[in-house]
N, C-alpha and C positions, 0 to 999 in steps of 0.2 A: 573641556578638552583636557585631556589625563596622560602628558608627556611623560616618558620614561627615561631616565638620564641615567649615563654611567658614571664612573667616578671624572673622566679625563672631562667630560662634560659639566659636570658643576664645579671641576676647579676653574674651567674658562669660566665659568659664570661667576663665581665671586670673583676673578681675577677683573671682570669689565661689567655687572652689571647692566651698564649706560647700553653695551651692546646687546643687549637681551631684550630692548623694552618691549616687543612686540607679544613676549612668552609675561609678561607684568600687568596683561589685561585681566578684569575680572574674571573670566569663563578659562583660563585659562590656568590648569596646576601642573607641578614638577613632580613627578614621582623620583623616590630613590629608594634602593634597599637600605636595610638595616648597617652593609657596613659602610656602605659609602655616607650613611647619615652620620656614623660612629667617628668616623675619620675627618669629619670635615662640619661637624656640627657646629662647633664655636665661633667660625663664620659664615654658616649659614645662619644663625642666629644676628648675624647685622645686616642680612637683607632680606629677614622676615617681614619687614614693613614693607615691600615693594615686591617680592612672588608669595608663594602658597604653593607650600608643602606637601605632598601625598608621603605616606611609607607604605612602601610596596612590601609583597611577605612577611609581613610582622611574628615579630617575637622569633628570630631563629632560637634554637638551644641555644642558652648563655646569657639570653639580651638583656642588658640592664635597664630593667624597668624604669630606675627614677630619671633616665637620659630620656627617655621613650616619653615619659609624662611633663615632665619642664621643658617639651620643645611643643612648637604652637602649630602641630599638624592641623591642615583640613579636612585631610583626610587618610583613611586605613585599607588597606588594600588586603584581605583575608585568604589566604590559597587555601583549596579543597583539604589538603591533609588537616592546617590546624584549625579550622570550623570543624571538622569531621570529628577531631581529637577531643576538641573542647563542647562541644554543641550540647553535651547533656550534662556538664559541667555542671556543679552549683553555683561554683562563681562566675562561669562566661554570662549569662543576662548579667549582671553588678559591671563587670568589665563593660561590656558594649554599652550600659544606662552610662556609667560613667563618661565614656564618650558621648554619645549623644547630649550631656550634661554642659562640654563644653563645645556643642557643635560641632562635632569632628564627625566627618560621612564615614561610612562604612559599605564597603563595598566586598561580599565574597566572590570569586572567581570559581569558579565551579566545573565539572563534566556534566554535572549530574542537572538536570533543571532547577526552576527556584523553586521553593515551598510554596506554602498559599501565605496568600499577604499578607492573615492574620499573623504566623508563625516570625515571619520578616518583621514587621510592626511590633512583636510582643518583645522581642530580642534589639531593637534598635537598631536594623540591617538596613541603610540605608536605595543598596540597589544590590545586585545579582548578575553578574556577570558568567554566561553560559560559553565553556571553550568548546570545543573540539578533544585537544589532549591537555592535562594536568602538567603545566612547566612552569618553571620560578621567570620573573619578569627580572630584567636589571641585572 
């Protein structure tokens, strides 16, 4: 299950953890965007040991990659624009093995259907998420 928080919501989270334990189960992850991760990273890094992480919309323009890689996501949440942008990329397979490397899922979010499974499988896509309409989560 792939909860979507905003920022007022994972300040109440670091502020009581103890009140959250129900969102602390295995099957259970937090998603957040990029800037709410930005804003409030250094304590959500002291209760990486008790939830799991998603980042929703990755990489806006600007995103500092080495904050992006020193934090112990589960998982990546990809929107249609930047799969679409990067997908014939040289580097996007190295990116996504790279994750897969340290078991971080990968999820794109799509209008468009998934590929065939080979193409998912070859790029480390861990699932495929089909919308309706193209919009930022978070």
């Amino acid at each position: 299950m792939i909860i979507p928080l905003n920022l007022q919501q994972v300040k109440q989270i670091i502020a009581a953890p103890e009140q959250y334990s129900f969102w602390q189960e295995a099957h259970v992850r937090l998603a957040i965007n990029y800037a709410v991760f930005k804003e409030c990273r250094l304590a959500l890094l002291e209760i990486t040991n008790v939830f799991s992480f998603w980042l929703l919309d990755f990489a806006p323009p600007g995103a500092d990659w080495q904050l992006i890689e020193a934090f112990p996501f589960s998982g990546i949440m990809l929107n249609e624009d930047f799969f679409n942008t990067n997908y014939q990329k040289f580097t996007f397979p190295f990116l996504l093995s790279s994750f897969a490397e340290r078991d971080i899922k990968v999820i794109v979010r799509s209008t468009q259907p998934a590929p065939p499974a080979g193409v998912m499988t070859a790029l480390n896509i861990s699932g495929w998420q089909q919308c309706r309409a193209d919009h930022r989560l978070g």
